[in-house]
Backbone of each chain as nested JSON, in Angstrom:
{
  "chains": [
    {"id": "A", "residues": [
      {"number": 1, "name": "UNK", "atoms": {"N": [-16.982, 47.537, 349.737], "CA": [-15.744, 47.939, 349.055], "C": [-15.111, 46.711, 348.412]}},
      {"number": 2, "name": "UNK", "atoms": {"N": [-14.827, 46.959, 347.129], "CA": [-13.909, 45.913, 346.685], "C": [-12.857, 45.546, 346.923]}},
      {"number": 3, "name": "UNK", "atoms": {"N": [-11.92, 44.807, 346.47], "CA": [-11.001, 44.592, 346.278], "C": [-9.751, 44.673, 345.366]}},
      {"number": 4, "name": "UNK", "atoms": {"N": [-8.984, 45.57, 344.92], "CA": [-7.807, 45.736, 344.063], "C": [-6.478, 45.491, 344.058]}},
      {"number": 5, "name": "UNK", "atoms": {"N": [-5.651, 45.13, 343.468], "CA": [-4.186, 44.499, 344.1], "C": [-3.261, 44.785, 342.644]}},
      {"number": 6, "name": "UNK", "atoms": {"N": [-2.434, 45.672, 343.055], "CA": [-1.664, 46.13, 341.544], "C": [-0.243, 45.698, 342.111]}},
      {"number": 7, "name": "UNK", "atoms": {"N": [0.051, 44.043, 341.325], "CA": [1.27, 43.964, 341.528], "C": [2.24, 44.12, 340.246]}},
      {"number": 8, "name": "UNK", "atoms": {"N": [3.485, 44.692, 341.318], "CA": [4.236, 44.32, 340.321], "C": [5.74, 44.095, 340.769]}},
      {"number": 9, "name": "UNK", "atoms": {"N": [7.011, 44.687, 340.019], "CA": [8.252, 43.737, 340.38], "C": [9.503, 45.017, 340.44]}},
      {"number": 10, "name": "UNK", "atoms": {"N": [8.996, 45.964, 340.314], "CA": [9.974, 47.226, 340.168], "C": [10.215, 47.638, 339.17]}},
      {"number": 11, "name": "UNK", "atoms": {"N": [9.589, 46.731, 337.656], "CA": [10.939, 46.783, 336.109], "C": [10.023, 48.394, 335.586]}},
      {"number": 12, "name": "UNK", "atoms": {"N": [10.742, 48.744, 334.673], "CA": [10.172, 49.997, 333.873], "C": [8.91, 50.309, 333.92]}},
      {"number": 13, "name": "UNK", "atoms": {"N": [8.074, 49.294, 333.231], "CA": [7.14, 48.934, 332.623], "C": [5.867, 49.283, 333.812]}},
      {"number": 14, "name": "UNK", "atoms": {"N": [6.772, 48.264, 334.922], "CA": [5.719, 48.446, 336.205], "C": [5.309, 49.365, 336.651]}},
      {"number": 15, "name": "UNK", "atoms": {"N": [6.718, 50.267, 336.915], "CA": [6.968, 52.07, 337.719], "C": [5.944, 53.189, 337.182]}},
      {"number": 16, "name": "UNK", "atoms": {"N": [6.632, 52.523, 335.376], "CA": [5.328, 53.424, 334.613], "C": [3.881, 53.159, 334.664]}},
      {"number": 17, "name": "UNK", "atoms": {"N": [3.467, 52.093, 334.992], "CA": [2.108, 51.752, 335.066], "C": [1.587, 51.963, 336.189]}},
      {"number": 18, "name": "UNK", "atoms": {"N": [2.347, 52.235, 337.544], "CA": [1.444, 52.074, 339.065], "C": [0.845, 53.401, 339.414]}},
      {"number": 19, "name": "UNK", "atoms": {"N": [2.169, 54.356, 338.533], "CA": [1.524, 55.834, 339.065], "C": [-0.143, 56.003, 338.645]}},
      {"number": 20, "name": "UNK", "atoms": {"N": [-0.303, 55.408, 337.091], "CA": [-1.2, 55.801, 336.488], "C": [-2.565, 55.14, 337.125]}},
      {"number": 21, "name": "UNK", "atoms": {"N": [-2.342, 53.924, 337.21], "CA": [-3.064, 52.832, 336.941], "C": [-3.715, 53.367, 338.967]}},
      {"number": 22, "name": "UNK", "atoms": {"N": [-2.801, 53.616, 339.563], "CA": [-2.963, 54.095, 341.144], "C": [-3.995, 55.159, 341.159]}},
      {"number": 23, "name": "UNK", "atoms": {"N": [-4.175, 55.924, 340.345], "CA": [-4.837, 57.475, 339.793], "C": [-5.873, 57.488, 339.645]}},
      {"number": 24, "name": "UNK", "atoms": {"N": [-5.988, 56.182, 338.466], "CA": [-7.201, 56.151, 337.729], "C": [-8.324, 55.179, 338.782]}},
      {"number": 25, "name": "UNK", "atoms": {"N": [-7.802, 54.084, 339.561], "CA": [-8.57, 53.343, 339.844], "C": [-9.809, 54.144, 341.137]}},
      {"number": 26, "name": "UNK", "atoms": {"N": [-11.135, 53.527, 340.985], "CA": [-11.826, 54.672, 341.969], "C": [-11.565, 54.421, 343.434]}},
      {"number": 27, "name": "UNK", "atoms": {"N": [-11.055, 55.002, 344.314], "CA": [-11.143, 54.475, 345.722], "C": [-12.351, 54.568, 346.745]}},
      {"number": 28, "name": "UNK", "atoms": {"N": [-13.199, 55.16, 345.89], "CA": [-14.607, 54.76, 346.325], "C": [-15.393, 53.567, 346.503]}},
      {"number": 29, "name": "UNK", "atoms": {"N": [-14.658, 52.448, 345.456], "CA": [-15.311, 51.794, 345.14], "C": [-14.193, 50.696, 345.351]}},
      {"number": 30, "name": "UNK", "atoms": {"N": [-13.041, 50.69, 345.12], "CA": [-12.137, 49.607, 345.206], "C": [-10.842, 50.457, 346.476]}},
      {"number": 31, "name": "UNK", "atoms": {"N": [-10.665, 49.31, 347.006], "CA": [-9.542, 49.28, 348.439], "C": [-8.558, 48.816, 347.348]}},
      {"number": 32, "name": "UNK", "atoms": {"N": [-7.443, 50.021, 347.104], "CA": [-6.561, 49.598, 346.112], "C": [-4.736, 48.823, 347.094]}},
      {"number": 33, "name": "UNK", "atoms": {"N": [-4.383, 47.738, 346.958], "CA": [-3.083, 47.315, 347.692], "C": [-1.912, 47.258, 346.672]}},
      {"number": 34, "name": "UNK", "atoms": {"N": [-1.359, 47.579, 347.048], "CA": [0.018, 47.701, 345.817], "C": [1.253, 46.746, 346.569]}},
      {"number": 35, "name": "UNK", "atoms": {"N": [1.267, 45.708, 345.471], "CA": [2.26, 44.698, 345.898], "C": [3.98, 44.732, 345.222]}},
      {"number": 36, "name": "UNK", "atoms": {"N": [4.628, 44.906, 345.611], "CA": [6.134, 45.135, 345.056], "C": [6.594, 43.252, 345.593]}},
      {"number": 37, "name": "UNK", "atoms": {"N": [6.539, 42.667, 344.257], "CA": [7.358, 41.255, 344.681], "C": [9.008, 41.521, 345.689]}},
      {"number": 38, "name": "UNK", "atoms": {"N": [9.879, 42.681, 345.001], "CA": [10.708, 42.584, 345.476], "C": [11.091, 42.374, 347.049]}},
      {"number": 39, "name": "UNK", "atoms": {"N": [9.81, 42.833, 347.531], "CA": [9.877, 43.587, 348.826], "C": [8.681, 42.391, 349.275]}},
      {"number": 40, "name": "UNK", "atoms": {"N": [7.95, 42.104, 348.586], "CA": [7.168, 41.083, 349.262], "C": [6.672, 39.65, 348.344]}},
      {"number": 41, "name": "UNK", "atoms": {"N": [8.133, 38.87, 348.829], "CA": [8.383, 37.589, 347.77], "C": [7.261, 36.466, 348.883]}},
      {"number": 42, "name": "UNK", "atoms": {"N": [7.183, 36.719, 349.818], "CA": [5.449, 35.932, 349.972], "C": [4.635, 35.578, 349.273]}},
      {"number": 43, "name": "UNK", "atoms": {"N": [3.839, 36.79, 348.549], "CA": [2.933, 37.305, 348.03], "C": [2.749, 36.664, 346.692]}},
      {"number": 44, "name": "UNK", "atoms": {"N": [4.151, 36.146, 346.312], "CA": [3.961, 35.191, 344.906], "C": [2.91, 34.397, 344.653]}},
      {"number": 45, "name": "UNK", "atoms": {"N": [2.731, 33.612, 345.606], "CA": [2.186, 32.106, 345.297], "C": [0.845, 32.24, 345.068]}},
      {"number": 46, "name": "UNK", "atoms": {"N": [0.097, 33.538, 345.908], "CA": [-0.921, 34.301, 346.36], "C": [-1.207, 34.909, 344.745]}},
      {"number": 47, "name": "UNK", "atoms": {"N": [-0.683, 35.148, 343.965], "CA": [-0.885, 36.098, 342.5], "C": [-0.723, 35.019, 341.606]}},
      {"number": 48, "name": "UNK", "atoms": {"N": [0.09, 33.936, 341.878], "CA": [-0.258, 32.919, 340.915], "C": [-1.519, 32.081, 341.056]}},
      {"number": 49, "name": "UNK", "atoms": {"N": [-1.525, 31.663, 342.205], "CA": [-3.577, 31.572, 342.659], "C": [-4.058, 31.893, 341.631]}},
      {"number": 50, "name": "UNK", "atoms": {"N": [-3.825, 33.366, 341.701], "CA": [-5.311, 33.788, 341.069], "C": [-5.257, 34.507, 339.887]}},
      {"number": 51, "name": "UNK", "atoms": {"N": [-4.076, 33.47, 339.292], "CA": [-3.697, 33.595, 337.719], "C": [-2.845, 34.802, 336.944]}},
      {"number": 52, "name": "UNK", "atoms": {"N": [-2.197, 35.376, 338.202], "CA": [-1.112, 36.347, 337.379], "C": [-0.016, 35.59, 336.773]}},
      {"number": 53, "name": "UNK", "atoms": {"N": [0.429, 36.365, 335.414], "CA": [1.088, 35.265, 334.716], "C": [2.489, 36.183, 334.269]}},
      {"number": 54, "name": "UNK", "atoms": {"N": [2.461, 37.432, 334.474], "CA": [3.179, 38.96, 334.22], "C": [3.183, 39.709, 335.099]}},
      {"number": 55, "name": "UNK", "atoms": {"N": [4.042, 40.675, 335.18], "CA": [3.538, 42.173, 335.625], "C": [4.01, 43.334, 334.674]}},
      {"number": 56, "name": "UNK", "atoms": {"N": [3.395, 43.933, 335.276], "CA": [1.897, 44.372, 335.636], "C": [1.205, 43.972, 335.703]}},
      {"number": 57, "name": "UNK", "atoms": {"N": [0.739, 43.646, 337.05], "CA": [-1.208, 42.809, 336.641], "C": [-1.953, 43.604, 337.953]}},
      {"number": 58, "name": "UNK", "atoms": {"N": [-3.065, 43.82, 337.5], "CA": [-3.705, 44.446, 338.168], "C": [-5.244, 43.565, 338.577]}},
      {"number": 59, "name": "UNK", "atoms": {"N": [-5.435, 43.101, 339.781], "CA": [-6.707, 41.888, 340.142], "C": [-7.463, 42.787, 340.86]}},
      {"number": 60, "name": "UNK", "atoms": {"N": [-8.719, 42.803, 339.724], "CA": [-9.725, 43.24, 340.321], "C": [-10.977, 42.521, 340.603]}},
      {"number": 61, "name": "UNK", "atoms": {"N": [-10.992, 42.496, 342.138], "CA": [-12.548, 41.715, 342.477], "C": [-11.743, 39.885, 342.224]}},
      {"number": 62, "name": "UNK", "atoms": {"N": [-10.231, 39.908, 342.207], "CA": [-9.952, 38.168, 341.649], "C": [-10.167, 38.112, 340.268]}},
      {"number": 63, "name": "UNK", "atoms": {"N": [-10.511, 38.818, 339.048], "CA": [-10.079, 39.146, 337.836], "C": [-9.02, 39.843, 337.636]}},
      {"number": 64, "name": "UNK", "atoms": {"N": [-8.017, 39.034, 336.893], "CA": [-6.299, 39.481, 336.884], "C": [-6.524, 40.448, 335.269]}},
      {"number": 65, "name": "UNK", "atoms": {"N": [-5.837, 41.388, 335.201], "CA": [-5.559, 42.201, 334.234], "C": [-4.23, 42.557, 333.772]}},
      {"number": 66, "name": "UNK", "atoms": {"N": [-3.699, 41.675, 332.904], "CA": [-2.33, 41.735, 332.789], "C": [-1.841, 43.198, 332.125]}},
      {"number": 67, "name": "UNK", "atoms": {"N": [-0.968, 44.344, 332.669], "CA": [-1.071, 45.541, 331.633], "C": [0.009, 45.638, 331.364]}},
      {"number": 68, "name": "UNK", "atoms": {"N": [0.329, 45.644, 329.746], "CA": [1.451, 45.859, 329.409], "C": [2.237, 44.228, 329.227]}},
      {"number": 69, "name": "UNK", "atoms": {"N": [3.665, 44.479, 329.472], "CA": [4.283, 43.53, 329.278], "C": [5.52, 43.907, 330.199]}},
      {"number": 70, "name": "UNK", "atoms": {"N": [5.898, 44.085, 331.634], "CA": [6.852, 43.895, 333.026], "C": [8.271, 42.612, 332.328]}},
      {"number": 71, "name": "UNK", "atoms": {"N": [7.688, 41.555, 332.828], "CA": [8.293, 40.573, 333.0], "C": [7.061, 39.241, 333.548]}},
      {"number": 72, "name": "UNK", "atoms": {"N": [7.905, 38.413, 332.947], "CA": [6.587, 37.065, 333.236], "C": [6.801, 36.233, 334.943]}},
      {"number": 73, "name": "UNK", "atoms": {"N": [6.018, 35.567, 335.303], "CA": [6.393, 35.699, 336.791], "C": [7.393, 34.669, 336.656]}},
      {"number": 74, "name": "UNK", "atoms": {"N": [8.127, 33.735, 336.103], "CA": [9.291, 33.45, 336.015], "C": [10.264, 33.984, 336.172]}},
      {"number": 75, "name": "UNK", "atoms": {"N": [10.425, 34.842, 335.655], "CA": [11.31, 36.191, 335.41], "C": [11.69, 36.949, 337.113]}},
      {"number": 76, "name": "UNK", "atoms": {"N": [10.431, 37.258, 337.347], "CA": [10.383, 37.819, 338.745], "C": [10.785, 36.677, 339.872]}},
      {"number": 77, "name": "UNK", "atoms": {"N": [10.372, 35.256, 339.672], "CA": [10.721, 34.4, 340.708], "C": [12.695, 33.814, 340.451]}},
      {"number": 78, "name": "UNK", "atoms": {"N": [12.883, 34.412, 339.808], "CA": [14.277, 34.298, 339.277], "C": [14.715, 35.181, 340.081]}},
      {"number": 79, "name": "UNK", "atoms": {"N": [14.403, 36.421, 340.505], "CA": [15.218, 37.69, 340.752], "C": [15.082, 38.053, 342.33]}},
      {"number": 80, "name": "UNK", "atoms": {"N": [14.305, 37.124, 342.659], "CA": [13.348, 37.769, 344.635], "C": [13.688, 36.902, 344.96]}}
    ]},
    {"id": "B", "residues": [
      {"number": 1, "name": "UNK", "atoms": {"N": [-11.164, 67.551, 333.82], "CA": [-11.322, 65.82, 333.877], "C": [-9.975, 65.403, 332.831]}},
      {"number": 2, "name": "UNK", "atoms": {"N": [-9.582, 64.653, 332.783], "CA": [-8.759, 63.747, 332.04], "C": [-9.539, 62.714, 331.321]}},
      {"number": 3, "name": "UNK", "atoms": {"N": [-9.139, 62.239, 330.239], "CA": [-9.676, 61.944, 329.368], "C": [-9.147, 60.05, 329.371]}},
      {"number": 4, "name": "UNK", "atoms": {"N": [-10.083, 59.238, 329.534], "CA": [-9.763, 57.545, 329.326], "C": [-10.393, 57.398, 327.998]}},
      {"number": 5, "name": "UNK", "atoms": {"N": [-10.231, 56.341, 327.279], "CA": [-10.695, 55.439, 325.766], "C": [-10.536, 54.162, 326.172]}},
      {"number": 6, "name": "UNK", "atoms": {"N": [-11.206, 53.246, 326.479], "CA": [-11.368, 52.005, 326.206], "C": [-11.746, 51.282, 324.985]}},
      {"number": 7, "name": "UNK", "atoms": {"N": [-10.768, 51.008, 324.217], "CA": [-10.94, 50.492, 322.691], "C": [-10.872, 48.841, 322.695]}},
      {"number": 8, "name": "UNK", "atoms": {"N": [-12.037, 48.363, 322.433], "CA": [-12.238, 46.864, 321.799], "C": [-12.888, 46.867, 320.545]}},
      {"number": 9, "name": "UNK", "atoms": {"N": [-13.018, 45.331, 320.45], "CA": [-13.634, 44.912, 319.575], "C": [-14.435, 43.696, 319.46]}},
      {"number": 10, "name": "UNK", "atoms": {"N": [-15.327, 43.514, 320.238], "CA": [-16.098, 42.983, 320.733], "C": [-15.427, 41.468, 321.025]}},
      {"number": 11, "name": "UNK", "atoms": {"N": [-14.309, 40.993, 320.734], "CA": [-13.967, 39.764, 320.846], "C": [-13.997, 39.347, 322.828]}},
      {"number": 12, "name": "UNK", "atoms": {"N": [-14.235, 37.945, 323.268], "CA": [-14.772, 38.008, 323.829], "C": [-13.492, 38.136, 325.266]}},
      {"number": 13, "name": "UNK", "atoms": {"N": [-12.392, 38.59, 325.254], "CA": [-11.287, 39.31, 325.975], "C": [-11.641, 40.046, 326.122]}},
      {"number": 14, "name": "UNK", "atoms": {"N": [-12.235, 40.794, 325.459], "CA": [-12.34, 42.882, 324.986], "C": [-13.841, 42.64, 326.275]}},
      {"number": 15, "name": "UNK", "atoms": {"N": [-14.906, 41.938, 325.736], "CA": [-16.04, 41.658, 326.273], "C": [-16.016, 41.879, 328.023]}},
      {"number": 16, "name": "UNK", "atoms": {"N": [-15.23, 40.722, 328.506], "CA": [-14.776, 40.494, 329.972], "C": [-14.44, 41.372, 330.237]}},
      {"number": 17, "name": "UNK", "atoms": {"N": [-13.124, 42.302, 329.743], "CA": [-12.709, 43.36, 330.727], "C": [-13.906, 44.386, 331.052]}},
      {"number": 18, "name": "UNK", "atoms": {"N": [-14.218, 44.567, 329.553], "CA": [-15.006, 45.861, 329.341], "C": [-15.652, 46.323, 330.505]}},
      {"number": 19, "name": "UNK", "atoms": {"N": [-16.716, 45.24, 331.13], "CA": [-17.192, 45.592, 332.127], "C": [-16.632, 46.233, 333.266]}},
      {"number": 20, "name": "UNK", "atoms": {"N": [-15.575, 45.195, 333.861], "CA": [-14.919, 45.497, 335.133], "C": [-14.304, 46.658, 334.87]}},
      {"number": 21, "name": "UNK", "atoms": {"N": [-13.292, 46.915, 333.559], "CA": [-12.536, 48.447, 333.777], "C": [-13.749, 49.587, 333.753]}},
      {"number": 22, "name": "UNK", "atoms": {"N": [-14.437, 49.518, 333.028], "CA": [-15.671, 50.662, 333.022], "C": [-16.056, 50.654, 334.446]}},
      {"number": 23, "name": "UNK", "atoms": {"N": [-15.857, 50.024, 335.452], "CA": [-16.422, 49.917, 336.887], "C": [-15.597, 50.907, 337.878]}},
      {"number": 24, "name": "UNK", "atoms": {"N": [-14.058, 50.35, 337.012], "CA": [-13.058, 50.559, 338.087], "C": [-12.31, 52.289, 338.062]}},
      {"number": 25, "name": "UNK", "atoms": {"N": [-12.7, 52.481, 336.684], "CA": [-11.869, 53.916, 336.57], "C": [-13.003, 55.234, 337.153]}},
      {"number": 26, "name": "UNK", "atoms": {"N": [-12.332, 55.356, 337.997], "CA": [-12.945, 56.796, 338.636], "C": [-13.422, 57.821, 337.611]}},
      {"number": 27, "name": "UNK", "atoms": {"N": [-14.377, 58.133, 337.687], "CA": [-15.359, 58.441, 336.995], "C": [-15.373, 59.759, 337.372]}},
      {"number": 28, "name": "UNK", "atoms": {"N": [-14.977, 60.713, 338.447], "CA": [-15.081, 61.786, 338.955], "C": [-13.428, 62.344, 338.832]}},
      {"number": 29, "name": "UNK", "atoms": {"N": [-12.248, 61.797, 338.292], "CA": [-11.368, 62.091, 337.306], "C": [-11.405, 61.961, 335.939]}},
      {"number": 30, "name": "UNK", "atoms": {"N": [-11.636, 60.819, 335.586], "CA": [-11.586, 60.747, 334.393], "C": [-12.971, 60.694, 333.566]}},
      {"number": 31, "name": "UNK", "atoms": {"N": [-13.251, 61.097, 331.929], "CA": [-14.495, 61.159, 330.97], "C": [-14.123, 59.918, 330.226]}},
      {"number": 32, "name": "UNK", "atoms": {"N": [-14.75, 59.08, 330.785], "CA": [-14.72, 57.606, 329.942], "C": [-15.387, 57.139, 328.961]}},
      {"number": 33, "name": "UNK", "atoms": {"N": [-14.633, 57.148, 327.594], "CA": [-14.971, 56.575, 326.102], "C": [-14.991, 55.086, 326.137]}},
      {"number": 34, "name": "UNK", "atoms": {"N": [-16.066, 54.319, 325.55], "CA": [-15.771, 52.985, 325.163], "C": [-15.96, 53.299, 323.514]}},
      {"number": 35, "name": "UNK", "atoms": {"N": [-14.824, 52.695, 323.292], "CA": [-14.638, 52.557, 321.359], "C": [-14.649, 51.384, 320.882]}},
      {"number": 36, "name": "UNK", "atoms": {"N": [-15.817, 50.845, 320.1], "CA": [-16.169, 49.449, 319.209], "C": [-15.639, 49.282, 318.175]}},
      {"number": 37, "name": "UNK", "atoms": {"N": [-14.214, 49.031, 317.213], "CA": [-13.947, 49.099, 316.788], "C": [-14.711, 48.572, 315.408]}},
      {"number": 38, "name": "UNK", "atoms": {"N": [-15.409, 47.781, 315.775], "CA": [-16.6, 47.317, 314.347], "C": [-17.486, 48.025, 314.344]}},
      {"number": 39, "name": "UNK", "atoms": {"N": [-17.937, 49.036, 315.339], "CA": [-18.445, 50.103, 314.913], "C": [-18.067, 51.059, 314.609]}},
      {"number": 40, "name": "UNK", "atoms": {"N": [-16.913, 51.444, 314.538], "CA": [-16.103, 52.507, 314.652], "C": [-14.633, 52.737, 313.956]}},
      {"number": 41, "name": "UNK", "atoms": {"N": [-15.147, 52.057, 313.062], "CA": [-13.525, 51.987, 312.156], "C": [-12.783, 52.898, 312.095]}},
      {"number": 42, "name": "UNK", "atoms": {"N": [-13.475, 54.202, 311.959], "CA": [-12.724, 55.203, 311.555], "C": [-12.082, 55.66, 312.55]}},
      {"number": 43, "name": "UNK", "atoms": {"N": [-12.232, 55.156, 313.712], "CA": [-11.309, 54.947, 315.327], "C": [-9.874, 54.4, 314.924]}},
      {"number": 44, "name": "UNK", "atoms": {"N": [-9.975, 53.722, 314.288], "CA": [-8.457, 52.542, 313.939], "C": [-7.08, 53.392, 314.013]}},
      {"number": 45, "name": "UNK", "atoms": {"N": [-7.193, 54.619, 312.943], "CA": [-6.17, 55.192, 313.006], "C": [-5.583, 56.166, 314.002]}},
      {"number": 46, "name": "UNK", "atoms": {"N": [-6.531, 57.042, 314.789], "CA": [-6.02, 56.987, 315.976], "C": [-5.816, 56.237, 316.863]}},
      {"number": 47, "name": "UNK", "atoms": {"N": [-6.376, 55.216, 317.259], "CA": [-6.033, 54.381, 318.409], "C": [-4.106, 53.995, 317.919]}},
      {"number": 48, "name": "UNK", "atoms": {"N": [-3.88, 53.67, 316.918], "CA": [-2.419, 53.417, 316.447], "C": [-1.55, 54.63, 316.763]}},
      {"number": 49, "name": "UNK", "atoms": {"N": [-2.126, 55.712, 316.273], "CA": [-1.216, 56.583, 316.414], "C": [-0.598, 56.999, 317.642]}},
      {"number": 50, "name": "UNK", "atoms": {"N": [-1.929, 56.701, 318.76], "CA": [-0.82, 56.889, 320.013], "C": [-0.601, 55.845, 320.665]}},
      {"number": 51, "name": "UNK", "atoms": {"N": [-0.046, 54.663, 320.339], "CA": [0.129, 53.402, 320.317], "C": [-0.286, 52.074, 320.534]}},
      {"number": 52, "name": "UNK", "atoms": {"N": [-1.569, 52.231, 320.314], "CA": [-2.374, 50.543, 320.783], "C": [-1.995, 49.866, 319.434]}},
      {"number": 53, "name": "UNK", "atoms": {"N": [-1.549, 48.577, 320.479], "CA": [-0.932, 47.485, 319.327], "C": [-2.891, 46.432, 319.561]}},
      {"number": 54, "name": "UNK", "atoms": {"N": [-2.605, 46.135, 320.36], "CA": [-3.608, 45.053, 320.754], "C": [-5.012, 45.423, 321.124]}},
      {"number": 55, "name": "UNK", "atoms": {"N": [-5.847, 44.546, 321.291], "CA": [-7.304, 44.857, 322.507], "C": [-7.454, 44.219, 322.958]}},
      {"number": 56, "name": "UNK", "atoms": {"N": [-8.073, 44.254, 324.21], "CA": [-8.356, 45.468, 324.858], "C": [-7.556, 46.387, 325.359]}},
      {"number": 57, "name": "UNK", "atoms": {"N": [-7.45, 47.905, 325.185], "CA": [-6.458, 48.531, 325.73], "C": [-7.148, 49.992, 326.05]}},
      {"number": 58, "name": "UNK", "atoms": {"N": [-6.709, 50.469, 327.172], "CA": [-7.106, 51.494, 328.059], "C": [-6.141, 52.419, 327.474]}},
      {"number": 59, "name": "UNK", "atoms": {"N": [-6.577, 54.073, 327.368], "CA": [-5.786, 54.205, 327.224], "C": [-6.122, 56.274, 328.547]}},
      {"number": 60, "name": "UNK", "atoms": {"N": [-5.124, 56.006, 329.105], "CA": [-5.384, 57.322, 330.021], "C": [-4.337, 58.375, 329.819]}},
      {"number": 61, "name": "UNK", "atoms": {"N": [-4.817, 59.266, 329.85], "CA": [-4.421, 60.523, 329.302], "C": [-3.029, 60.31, 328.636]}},
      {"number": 62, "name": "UNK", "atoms": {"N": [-3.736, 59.861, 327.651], "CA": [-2.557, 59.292, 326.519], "C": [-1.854, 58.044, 326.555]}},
      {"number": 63, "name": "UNK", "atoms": {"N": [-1.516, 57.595, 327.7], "CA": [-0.984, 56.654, 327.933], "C": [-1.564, 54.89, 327.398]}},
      {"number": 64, "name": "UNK", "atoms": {"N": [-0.594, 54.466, 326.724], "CA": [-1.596, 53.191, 326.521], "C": [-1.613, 51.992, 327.172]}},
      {"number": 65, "name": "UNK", "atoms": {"N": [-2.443, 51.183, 327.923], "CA": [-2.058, 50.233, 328.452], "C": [-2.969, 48.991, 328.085]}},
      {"number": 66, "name": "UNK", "atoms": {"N": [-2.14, 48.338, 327.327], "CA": [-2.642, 47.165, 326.781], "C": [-3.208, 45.819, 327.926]}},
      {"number": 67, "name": "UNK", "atoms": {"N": [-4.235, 45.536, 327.947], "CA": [-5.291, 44.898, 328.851], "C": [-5.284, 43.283, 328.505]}},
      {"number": 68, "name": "UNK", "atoms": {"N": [-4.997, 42.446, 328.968], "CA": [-4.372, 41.021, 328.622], "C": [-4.651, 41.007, 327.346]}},
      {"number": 69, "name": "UNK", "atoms": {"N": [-4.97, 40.021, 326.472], "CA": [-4.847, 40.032, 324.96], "C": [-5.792, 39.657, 324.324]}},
      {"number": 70, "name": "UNK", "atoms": {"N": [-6.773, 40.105, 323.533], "CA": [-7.926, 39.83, 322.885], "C": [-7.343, 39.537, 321.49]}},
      {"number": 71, "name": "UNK", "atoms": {"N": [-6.671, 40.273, 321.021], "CA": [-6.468, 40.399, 318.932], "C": [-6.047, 41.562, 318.886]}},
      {"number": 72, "name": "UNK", "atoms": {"N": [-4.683, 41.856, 318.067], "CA": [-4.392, 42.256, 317.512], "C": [-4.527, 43.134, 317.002]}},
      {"number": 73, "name": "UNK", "atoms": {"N": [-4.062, 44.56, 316.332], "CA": [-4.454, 45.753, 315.796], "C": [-4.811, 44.782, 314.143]}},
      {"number": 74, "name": "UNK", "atoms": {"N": [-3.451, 44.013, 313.609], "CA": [-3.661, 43.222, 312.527], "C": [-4.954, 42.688, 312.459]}},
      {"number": 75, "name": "UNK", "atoms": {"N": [-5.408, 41.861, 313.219], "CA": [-6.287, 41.049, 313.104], "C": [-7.741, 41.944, 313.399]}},
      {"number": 76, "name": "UNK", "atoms": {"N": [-7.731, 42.961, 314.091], "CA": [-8.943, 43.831, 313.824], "C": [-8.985, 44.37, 312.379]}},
      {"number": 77, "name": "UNK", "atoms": {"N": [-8.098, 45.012, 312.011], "CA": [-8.171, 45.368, 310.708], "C": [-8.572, 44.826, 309.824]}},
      {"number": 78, "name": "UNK", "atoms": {"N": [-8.383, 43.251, 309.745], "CA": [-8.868, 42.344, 308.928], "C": [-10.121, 42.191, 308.965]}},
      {"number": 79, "name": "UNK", "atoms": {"N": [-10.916, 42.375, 310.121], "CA": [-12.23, 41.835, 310.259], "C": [-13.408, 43.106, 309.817]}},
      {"number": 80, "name": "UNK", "atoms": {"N": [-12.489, 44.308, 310.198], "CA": [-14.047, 45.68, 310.25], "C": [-13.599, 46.252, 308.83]}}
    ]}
  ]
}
């Protein structure tokens, strides 16, 4: 099983993207974790690792997929 | 089934994802399109119409979600 990690920060952009993005991904194949910075300001340093630079980003397998345009993680480390 | 489009253009952003999202979207919800836009010009004007600015961008049952940043709707246009 892989690995999947759809973080994001609460903003519009995010809310609208997790339902979908939660839906589509296969759980056959990927162990999907859904990270809310707000709620888990840990988890930052951990997504900048491994090159999240926005959210929405969605890391699959440790390939970051930025979707959309959230807020940049500046933005989010401003607010948590 | 619900319907995904994965629209690139071979640039080598579009390239990278291509693989991994074609991996990741459940396949037993969704009927997954990959669209080449240099092969497929006549793709251009829908992909705009229901809003892809950029590529690579997913787009699930309607929804568009633009996939970190390869080029431009502009800058495809220019090239095919």
């Amino acid at each position: 099983m892989k690995k999947a990690v759809f973080y994001h920060a609460g903003c519009p952009v995010c809310v609208a993207a997790e339902d979908i993005v939660a839906q589509a991904v296969d759980r056959q194949r990927y162990d999907l974790e859904i990270v809310h910075f707000a709620k888990n300001s840990h988890r930052i340093a951990e997504a900048e690792a491994v090159g999240v630079k926005s959210v929405p980003a969605l890391v699959l397998d440790s390939q970051v997929f930025h979707i959309n345009f959230g807020a940049s993680m500046d933005d989010v480390k401003a607010i948590v």
